[in-house]
Backbone as JSON, one array per atom type, in Angstrom:
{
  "sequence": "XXXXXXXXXXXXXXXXXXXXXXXXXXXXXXXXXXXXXXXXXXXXXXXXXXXXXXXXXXXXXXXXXXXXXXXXXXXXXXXXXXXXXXXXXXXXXXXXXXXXXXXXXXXXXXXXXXXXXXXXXXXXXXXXXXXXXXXXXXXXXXXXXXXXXXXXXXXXXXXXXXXXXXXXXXXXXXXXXXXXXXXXXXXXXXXXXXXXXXXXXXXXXXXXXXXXXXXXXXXXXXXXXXXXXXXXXXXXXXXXXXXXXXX",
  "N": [[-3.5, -18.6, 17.08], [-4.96, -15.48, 16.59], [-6.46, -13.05, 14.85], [-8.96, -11.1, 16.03], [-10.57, -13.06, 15.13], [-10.47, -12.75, 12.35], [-9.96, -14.39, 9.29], [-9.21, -14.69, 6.41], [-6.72, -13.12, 3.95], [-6.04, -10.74, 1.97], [-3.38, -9.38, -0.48], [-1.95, -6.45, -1.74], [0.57, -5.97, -4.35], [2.77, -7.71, -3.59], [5.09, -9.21, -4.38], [7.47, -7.63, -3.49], [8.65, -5.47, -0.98], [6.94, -3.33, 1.09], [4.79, -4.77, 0.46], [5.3, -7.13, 0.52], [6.18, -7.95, 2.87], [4.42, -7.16, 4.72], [3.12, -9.67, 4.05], [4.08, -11.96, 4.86], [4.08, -11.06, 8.19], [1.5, -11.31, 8.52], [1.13, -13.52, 8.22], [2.63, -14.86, 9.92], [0.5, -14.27, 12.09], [-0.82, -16.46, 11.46], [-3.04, -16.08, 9.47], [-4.84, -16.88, 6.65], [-3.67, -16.28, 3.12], [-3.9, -14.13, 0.53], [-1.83, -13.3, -2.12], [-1.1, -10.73, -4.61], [0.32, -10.26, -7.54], [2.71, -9.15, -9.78], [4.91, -10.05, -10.22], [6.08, -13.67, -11.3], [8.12, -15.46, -10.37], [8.77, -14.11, -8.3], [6.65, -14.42, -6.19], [6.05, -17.18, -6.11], [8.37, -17.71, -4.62], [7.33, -16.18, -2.35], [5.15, -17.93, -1.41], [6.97, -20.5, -1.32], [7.84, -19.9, 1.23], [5.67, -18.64, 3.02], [3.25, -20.01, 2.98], [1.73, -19.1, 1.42], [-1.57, -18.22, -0.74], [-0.97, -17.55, -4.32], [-1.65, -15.11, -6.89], [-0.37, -14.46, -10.06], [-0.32, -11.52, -11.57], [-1.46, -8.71, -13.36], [-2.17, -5.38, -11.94], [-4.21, -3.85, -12.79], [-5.81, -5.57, -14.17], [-8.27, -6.12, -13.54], [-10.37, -8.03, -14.25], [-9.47, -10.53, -14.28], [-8.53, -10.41, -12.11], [-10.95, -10.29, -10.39], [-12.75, -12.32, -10.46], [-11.19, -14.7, -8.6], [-10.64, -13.25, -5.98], [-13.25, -12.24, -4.7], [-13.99, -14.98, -5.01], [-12.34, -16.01, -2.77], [-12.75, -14.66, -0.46], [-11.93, -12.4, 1.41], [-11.32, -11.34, 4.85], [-9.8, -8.97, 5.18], [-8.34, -6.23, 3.68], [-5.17, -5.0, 1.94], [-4.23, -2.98, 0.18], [-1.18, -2.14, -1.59], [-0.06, -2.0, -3.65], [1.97, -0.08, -5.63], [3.1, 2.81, -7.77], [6.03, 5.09, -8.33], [5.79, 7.23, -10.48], [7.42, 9.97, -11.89], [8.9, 11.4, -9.86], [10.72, 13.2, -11.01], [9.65, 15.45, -12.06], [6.89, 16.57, -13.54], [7.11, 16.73, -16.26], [8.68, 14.89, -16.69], [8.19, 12.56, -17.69], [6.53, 10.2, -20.13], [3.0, 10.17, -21.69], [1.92, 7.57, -21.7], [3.23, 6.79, -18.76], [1.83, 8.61, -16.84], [-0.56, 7.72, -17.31], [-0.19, 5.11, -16.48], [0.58, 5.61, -13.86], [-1.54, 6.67, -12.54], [-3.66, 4.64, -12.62], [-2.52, 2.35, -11.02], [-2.06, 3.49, -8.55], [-4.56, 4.58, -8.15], [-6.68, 4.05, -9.59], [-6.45, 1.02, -9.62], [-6.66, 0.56, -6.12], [-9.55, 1.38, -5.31], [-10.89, -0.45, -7.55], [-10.14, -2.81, -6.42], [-11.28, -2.37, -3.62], [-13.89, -2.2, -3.89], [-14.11, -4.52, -4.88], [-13.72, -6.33, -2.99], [-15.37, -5.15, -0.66], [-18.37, -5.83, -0.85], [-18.08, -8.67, 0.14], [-17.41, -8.5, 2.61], [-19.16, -6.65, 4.23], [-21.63, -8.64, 4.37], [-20.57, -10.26, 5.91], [-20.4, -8.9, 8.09], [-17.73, -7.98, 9.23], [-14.25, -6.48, 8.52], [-11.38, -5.24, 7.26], [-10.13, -2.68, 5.68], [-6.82, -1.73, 4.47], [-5.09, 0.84, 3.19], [-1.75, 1.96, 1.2], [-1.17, 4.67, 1.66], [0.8, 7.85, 1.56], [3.24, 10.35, 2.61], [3.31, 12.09, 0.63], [0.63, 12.47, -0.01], [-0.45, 13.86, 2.08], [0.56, 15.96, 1.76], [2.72, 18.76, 1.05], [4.3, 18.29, -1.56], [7.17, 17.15, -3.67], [6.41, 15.91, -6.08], [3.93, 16.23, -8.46], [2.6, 14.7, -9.95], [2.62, 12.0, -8.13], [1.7, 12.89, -6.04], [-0.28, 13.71, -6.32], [-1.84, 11.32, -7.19], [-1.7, 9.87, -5.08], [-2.69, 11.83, -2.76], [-5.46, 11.63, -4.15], [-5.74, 8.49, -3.32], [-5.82, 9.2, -0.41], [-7.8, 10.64, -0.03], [-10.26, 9.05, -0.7], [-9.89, 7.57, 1.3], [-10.33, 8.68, 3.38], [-13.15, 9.25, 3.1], [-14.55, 6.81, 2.44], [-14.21, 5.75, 4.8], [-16.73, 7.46, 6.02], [-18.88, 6.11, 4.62], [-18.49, 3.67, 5.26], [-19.75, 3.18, 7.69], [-20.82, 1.69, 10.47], [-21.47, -0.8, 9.47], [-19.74, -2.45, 10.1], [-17.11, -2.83, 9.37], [-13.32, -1.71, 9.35], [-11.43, 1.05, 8.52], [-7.86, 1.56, 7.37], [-5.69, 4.04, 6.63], [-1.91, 4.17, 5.7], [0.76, 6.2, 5.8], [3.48, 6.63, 4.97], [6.87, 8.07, 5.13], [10.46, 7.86, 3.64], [11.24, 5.03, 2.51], [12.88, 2.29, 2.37], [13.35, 0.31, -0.1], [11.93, -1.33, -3.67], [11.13, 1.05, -4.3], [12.12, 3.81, -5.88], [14.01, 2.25, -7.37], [11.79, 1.39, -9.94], [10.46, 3.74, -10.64], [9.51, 5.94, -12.55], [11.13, 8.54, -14.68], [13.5, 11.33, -14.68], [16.06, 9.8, -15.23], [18.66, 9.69, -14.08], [18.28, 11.87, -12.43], [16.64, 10.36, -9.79], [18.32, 8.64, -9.35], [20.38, 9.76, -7.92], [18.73, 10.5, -5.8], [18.19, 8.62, -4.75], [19.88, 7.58, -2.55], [19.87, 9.14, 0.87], [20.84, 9.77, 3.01], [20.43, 9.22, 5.25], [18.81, 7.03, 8.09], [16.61, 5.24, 6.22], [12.79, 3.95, 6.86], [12.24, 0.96, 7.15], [10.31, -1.81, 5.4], [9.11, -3.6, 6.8], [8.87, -2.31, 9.15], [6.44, -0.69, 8.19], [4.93, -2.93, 7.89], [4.21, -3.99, 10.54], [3.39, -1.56, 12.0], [1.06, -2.24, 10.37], [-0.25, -4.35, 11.44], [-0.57, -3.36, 14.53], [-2.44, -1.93, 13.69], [-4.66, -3.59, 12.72], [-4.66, -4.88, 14.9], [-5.88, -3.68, 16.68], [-8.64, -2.66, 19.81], [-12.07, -4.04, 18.47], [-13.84, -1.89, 18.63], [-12.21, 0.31, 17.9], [-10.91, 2.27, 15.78], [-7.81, 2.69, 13.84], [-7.44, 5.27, 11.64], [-5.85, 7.02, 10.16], [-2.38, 6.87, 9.89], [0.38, 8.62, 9.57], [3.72, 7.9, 9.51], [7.09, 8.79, 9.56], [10.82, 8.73, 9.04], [13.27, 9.14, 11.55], [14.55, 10.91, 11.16], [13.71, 12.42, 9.13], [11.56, 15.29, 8.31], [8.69, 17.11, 7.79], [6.91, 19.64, 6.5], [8.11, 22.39, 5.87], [10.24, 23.58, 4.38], [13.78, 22.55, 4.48], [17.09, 23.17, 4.01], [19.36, 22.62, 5.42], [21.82, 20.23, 5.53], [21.94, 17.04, 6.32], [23.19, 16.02, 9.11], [26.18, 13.61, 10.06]],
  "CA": [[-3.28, -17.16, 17.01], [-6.01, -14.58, 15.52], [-6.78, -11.54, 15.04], [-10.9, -10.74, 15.83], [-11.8, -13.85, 13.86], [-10.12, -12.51, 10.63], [-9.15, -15.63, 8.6], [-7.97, -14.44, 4.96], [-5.98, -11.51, 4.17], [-6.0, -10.61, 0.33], [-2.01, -8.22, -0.33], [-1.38, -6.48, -3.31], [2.19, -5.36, -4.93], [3.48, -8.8, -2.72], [6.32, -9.62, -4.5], [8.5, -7.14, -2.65], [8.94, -4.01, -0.42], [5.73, -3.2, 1.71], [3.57, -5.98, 0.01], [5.89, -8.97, 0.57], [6.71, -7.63, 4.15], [2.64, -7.79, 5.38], [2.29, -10.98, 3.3], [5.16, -12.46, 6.16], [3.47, -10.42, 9.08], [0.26, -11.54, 8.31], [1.05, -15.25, 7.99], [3.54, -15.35, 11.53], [-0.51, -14.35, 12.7], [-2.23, -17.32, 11.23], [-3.78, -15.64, 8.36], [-4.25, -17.44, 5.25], [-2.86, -15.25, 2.58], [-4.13, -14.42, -1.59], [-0.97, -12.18, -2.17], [-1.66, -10.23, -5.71], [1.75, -9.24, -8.27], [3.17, -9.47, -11.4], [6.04, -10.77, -11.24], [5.6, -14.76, -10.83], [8.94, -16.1, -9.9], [8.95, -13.97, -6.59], [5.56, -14.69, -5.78], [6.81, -18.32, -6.32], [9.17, -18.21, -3.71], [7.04, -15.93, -1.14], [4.57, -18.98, -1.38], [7.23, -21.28, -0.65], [8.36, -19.53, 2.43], [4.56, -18.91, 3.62], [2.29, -21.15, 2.14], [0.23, -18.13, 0.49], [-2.25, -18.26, -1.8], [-0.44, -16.3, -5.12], [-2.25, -14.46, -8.07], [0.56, -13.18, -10.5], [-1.33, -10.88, -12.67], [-1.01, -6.51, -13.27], [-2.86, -5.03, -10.9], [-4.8, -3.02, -13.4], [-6.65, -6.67, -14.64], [-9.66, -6.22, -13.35], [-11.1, -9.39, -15.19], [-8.55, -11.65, -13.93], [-8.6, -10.68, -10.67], [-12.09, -10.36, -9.23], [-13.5, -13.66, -9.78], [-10.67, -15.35, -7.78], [-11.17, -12.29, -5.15], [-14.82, -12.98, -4.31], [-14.18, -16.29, -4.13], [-11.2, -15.79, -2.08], [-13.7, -14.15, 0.15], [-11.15, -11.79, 2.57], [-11.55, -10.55, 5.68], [-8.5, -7.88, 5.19], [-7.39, -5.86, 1.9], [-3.93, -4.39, 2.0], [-3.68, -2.04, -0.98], [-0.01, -1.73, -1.24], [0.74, -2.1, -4.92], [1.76, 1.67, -6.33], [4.19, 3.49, -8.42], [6.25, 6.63, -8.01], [6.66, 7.61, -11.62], [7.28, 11.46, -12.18], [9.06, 12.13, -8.94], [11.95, 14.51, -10.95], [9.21, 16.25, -12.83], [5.84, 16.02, -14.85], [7.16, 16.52, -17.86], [9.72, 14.22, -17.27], [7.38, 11.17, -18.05], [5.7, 10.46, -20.92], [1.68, 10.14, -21.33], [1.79, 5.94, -20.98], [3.76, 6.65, -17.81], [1.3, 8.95, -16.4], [-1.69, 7.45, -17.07], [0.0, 4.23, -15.51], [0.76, 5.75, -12.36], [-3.29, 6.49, -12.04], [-4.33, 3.29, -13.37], [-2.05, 1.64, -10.51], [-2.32, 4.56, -7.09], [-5.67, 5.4, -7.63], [-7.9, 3.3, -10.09], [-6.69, -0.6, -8.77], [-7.34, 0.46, -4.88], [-10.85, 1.47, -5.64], [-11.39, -1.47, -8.14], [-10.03, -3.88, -5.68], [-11.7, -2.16, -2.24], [-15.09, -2.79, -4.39], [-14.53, -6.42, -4.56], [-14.01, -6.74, -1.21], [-16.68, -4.62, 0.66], [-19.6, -6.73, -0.09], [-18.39, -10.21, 1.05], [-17.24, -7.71, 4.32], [-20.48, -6.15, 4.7], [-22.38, -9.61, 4.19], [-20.19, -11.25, 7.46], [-20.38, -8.07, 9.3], [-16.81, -7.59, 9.27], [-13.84, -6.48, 7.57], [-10.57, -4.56, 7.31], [-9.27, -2.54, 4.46], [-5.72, -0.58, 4.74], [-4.52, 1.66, 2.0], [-1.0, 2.32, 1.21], [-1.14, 6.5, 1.11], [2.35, 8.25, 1.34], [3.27, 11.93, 3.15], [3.36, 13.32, -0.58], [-0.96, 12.91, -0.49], [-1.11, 15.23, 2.82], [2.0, 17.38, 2.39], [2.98, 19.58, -0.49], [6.11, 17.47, -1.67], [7.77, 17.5, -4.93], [6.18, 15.66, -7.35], [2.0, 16.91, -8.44], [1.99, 13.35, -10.39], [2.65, 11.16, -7.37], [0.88, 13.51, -4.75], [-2.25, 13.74, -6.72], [-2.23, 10.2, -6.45], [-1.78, 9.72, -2.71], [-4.33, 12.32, -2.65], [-7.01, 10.46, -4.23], [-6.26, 7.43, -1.57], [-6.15, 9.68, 1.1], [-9.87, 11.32, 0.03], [-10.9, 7.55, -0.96], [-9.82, 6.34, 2.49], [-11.42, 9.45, 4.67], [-14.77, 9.24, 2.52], [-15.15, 5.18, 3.07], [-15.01, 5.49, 6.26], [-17.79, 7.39, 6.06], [-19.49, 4.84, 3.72], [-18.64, 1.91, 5.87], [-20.21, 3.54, 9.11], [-21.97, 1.12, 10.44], [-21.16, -1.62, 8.77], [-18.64, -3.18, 11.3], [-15.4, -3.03, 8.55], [-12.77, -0.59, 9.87], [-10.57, 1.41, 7.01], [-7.06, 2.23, 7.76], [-4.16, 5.08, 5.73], [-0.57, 4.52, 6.09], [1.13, 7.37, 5.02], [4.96, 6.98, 5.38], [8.27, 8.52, 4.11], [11.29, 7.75, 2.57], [11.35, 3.53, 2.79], [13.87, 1.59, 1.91], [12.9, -0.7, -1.11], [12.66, -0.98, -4.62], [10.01, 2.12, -5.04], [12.94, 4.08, -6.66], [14.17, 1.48, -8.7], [10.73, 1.31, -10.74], [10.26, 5.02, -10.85], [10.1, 6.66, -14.12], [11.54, 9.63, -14.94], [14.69, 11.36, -15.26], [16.93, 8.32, -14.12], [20.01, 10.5, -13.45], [17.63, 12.34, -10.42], [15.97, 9.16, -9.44], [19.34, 7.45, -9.04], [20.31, 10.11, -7.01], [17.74, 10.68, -4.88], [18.13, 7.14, -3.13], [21.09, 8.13, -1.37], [19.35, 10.3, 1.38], [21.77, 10.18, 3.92], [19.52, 9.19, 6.75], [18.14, 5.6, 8.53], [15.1, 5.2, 6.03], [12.13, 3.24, 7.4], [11.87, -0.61, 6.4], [9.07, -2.38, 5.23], [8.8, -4.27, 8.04], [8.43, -1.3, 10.35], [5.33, -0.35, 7.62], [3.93, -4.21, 8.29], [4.19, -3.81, 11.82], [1.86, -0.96, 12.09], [-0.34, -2.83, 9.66], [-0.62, -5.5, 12.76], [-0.93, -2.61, 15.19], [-3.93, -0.95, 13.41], [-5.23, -4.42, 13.0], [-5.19, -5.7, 16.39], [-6.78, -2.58, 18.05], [-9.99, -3.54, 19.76], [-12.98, -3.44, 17.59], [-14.53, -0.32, 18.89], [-10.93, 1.49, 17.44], [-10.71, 2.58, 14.19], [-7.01, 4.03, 13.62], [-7.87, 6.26, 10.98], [-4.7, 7.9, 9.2], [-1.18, 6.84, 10.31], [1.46, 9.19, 9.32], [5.29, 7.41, 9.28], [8.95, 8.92, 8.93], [12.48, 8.33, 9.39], [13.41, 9.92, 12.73], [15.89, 12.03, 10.35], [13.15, 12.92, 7.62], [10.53, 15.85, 8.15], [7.99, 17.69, 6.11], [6.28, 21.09, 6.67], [8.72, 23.41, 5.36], [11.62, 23.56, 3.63], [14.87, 22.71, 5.1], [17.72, 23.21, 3.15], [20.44, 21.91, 6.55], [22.59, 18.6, 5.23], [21.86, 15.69, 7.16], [24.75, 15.92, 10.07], [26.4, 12.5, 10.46]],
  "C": [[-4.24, -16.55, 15.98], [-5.93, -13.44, 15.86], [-8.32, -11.16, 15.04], [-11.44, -11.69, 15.08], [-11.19, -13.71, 12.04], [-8.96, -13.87, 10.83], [-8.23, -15.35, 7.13], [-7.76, -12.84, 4.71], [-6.12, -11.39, 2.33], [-4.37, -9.1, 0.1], [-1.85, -7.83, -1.97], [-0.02, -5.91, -3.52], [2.8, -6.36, -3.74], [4.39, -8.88, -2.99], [7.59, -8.95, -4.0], [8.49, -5.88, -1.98], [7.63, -4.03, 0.88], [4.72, -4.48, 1.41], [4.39, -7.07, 0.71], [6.51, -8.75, 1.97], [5.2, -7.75, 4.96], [2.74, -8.8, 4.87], [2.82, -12.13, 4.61], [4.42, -11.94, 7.39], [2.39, -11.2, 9.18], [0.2, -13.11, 8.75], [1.67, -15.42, 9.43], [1.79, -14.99, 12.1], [-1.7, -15.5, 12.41], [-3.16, -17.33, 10.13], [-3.65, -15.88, 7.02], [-4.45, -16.37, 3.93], [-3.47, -15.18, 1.04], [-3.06, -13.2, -1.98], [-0.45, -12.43, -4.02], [-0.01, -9.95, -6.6], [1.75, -9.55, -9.14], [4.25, -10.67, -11.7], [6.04, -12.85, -10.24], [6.63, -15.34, -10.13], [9.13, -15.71, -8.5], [7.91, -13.99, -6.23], [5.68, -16.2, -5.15], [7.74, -18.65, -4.91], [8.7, -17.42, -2.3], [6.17, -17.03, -0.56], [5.21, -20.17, -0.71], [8.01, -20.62, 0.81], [6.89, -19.38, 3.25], [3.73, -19.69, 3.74], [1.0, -20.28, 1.72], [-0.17, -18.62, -0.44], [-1.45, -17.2, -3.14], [-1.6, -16.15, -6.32], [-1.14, -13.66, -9.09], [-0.54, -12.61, -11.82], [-1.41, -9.32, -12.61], [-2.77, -6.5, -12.36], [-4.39, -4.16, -11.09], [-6.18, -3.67, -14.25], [-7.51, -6.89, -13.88], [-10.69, -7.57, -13.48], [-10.46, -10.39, -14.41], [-8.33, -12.01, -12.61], [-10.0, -11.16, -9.9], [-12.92, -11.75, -9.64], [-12.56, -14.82, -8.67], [-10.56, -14.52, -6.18], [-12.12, -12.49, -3.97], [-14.54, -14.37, -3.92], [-13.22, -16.54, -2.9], [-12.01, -15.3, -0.44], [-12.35, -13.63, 1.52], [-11.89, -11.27, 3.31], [-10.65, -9.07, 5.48], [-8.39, -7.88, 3.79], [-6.41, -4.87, 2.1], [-4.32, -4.19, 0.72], [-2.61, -1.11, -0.94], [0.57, -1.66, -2.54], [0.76, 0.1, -5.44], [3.21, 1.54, -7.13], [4.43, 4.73, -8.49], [6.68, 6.92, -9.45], [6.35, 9.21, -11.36], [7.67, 12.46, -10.86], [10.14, 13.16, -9.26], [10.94, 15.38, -11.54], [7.6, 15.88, -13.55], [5.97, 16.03, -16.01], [8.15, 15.74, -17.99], [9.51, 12.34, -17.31], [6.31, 11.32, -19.48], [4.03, 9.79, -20.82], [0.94, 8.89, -20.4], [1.93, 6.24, -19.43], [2.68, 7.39, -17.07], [0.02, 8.04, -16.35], [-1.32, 5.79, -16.24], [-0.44, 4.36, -13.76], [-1.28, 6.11, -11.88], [-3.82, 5.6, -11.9], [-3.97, 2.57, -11.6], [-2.37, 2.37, -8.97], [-3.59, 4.49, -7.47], [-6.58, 4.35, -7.98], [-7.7, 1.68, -9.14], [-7.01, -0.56, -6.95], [-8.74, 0.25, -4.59], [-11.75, 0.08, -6.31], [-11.41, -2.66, -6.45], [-10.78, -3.9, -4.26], [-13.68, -2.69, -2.96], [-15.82, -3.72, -4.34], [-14.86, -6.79, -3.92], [-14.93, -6.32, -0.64], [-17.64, -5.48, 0.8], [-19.76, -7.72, 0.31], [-18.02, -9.47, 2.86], [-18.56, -7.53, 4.79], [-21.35, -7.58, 4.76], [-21.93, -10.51, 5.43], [-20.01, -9.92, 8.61], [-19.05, -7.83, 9.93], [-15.85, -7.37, 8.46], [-12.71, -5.52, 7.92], [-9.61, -3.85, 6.34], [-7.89, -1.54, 4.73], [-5.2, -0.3, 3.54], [-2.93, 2.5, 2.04], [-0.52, 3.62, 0.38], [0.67, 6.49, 0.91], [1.97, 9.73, 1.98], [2.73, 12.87, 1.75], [1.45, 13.43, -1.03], [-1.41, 13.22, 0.68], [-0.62, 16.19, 2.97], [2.35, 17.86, 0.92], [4.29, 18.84, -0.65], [6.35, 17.79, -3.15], [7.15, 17.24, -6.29], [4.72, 15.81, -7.49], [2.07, 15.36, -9.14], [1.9, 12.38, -9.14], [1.98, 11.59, -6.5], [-0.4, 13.65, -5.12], [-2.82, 12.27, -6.41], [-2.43, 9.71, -5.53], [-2.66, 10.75, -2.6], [-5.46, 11.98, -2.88], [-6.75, 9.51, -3.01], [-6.28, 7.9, -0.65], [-7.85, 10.19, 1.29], [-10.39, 9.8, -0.12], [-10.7, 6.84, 0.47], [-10.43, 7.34, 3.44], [-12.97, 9.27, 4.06], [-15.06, 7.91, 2.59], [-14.86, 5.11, 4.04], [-15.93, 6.16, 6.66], [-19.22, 6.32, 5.5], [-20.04, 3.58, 4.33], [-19.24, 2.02, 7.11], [-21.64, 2.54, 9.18], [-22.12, -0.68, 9.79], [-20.77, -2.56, 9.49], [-17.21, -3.33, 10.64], [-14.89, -1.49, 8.79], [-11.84, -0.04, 8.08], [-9.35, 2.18, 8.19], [-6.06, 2.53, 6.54], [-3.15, 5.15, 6.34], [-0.04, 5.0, 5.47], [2.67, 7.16, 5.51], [5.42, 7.62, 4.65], [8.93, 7.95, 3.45], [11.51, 5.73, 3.27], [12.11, 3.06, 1.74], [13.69, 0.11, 1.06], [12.83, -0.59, -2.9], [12.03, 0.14, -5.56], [11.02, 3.36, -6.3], [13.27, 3.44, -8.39], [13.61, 1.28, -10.18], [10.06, 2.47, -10.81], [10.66, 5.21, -12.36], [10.12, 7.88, -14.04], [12.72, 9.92, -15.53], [16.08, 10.54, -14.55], [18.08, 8.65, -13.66], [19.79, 11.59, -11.64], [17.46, 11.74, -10.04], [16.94, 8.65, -8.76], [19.92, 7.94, -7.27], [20.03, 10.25, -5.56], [17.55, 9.58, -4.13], [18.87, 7.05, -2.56], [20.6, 9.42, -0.63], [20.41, 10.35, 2.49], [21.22, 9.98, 5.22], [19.12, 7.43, 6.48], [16.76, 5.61, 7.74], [14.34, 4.02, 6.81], [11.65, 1.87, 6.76], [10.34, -1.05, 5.84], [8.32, -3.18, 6.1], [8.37, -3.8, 9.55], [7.06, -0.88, 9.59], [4.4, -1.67, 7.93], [3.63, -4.61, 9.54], [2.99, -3.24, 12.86], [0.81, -1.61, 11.27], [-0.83, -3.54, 10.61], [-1.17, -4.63, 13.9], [-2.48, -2.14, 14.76], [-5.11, -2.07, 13.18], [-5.85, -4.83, 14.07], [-5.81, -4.89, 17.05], [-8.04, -3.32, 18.3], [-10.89, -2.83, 18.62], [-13.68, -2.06, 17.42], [-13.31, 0.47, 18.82], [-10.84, 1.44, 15.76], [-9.45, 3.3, 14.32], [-7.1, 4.2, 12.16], [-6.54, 6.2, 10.01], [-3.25, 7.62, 10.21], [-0.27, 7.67, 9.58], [3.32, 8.73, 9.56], [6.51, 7.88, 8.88], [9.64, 8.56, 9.44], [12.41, 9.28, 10.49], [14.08, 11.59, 12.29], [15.15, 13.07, 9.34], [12.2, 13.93, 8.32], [9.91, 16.74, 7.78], [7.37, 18.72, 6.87], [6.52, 22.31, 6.72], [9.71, 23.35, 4.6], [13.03, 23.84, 3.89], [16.02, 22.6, 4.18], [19.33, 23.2, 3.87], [20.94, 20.78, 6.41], [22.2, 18.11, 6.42], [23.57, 16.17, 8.11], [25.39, 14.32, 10.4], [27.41, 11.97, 11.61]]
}
């Protein structure tokens, strides 16, 4: 079982939610795995359920990562590691916390899509997918988290101009409200936060987000899907509804 020839996959933020849901996807296709996180003990045990390659290490280590990277030499880069800090407020994070959430949405995609391009470009193929969000094409609540998904959304329409030509496709999955532990590791005001994960609706798994990762994969070569957009059947954005969920 393959996909176009692609042999290694490189995943970041693996240890759970969206990351550690492609890292599984990926591997039921054959694809030997370098799946990127922090935290070691669940890395540890996605390893022994796949037989991935692990890296535990912040996402923001630059140094630490890219010589095992390169040598790692991927066909595929999932950039899935992020953080929603500052979804009750901007002032309701302090400076660390902000400049995290950049460091982690915006700066490690870029670092890490870097690594990768030129062993892509050097075999004439390649596949990078970037894990956007609705809140970086839709006016949503929080300007710290949407500025961020805005940079990967301009960073993932402007390399695919870049890569034209090349033969490496770029794909943006932009979902909604998913059911994992993006909450949990939110900073802010933890009394909204807590809240706010009781939506009252079927959110969308991680496994329905690693799904389409396989979909936008397997298209034939001459397909580029571009920008995926993802919600809950229950969830949607382009005005302001203020109608309870009906159950």
């Amino acid at each position: 079982m393959s996909i176009h020839g692609y042999k290694k996959a490189v995943v970041t933020g693996a240890s759970s939610g969206i990351g550690r849901a492609t890292v599984r996807a990926l591997h039921e296709q054959g694809i030997e795995i370098l799946a990127i996180a922090r935290r070691a003990d669940k890395l540890d045990a996605l390893a022994s359920e796949t037989g991935c390659d692990t890296l535990a290490a912040d996402i923001r280590d630059t140094g630490a990562i890219k010589k095992v990277l390169v040598e790692f030499a991927p066909d595929i880069l999932v950039n899935s590691a992020g953080v929603g800090h500052g979804m009750t407020g901007l002032e309701t994070v302090d400076a660390s916390a902000i400049e995290e959430a950049v460091a982690v949405n915006v700066l490690a995609p870029l670092q890490m899509t870097a690594m990768a391009i030129e062993g892509m470009k050097s075999r004439g193929r390649g596949h990078i997918v970037n894990i956007g969000s609705i809140s970086g094409i839709h006016t949503m609540a929080s300007a710290l988290y949407g500025a961020t998904k805005s940079a990967v959304h301009q960073l993932s329409q402007n390399l695919r101009m870049e890569l034209r030509g090349t033969g490496i496709r770029m794909t943006e999955l932009c979902p909604g409200r998913v059911r994992s532990e993006f909450y949990d590791a939110a900073q802010g005001d933890r009394t909204q936060i807590d809240a706010a994960k009781d939506t009252g609706i079927s959110e969308l798994r991680p496994e329905d987000i690693a799904g389409t990762i396989l979909f936008a994969l397997q298209a034939p070569l001459h397909v580029n899907i571009s920008t995926i957009e993802m919600l809950p059947t229950e969830q949607a954005v382009g005005g302001f509804d203020i109608t309870p969920i009906q159950n």
